[in-house]
C-alpha positions as CSV (number, residue, x, y, z in Angstrom):
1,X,-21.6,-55.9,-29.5
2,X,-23.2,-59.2,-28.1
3,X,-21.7,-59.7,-24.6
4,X,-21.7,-63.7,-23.7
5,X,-24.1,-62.9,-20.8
6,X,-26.5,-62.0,-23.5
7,X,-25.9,-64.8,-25.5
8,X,-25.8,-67.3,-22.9
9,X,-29.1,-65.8,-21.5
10,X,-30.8,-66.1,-25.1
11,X,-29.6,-69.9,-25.6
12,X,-30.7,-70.6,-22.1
13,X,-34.3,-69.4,-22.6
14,X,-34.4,-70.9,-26.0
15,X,-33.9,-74.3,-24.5
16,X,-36.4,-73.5,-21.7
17,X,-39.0,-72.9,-24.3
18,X,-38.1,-75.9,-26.6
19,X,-38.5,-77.8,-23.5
20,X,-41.8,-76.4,-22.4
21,X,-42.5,-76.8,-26.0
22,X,-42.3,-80.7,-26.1
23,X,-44.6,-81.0,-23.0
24,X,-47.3,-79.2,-24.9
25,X,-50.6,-81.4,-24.9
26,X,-51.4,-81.9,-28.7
27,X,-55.2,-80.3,-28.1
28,X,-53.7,-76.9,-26.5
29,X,-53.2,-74.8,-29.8
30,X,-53.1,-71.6,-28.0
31,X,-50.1,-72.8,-26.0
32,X,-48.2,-74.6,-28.8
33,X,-48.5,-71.0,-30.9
34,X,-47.9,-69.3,-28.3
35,X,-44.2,-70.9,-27.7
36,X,-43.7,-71.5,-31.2
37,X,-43.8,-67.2,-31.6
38,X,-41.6,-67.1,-28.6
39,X,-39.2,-69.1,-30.2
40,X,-38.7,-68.1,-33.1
41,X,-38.7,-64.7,-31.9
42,X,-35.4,-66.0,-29.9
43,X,-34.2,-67.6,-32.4
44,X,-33.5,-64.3,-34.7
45,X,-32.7,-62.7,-31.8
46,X,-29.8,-64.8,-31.2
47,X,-29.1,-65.3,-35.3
48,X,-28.8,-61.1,-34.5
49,X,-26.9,-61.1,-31.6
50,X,-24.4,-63.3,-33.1
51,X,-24.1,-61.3,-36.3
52,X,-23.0,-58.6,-34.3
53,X,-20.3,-59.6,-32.0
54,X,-17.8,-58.0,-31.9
55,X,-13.6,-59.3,-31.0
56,X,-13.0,-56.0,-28.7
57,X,-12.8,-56.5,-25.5
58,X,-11.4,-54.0,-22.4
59,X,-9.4,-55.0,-19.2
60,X,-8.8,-53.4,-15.9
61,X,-5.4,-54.2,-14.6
62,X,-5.3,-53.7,-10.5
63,X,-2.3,-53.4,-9.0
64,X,-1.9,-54.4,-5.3
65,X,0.8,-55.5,-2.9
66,X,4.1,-53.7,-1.5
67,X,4.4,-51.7,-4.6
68,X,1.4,-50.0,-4.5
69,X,0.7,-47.3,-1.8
70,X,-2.9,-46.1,-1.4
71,X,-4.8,-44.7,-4.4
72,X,-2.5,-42.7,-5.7
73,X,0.9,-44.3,-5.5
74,X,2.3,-47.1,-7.5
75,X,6.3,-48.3,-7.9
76,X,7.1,-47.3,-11.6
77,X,9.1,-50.2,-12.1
78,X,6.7,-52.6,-10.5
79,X,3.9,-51.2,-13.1
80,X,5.8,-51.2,-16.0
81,X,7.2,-54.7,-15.6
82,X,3.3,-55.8,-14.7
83,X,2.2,-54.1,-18.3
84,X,5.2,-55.6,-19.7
85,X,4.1,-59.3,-19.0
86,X,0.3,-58.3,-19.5
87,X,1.0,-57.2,-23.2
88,X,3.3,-60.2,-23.6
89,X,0.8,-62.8,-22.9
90,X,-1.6,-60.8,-25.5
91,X,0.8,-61.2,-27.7
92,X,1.4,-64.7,-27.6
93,X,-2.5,-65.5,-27.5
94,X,-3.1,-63.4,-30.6
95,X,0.2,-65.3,-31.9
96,X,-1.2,-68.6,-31.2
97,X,-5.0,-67.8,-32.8
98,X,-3.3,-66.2,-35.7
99,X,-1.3,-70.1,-35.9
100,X,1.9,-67.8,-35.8
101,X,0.8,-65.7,-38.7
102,X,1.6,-62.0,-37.6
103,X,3.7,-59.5,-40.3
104,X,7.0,-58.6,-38.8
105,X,5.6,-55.1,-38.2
106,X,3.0,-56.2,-35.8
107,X,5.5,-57.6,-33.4
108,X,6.4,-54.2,-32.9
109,X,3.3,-52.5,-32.3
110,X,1.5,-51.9,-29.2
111,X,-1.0,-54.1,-28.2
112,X,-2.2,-52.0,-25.7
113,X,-3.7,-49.3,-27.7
114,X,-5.4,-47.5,-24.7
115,X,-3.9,-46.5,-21.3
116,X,-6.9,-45.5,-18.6
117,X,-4.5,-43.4,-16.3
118,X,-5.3,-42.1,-12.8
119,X,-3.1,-39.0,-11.8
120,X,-0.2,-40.7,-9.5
121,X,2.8,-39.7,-7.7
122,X,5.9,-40.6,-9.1
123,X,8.6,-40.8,-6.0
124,X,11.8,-42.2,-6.2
């Protein structure tokens, strides 16, 4: 998977080079060669990088505030309402990239696939 850092990185140092590239005096072969392999070695590498990424992503959700109580404690309605808005906003991006074309089943099914859990103390 291609993380946009990467990709950023690999377009920036493209540029760099086609720059460097352009102020290359006509006589100096070894330079102009020497750029021109860097480049084109950049080149596939971003061609690759792009091939190969990838439309997971992961999320850390951090709860703070009155709710939360140290490390280990968390208000169970606080969270669940939290997650509850959370997956509804994923929802209604997915919604609006799919232009509103999601089967009736997928409405239904969790978007959140994956739960990270820290042991907590429920208290009431």
């Amino acid at each position: 998977m291609a993380l946009k850092i990467r990709l950023d990185a690999l377009q920036n140092e493209i540029s760099i080079v086609e720059r460097l590239l352009s102020k290359v005096q006509p006589n100096d072969i070894l330079a102009s060669k020497s750029l021109e392999h860097r480049l084109s070695i950049l080149q596939s590498q971003l061609e690759s990088a792009i091939d190969t990424t990838d439309q997971k992503a992961s999320v850390a959700l951090i709860f703070d505030g009155s709710p939360v109580r140290g490390s280990e404690i968390i208000d169970m309605n606080f969270a669940s309402q939290a997650l509850r808005q959370y997956q509804e906003i994923i929802f209604s991006v997915a919604y609006q990239q799919a232009d509103g074309v999601i089967q009736k089943q997928s409405k239904k099914m969790s978007l959140i696939k994956r739960l990270k859990t820290e042991p907590f103390i429920y208290q009431e």
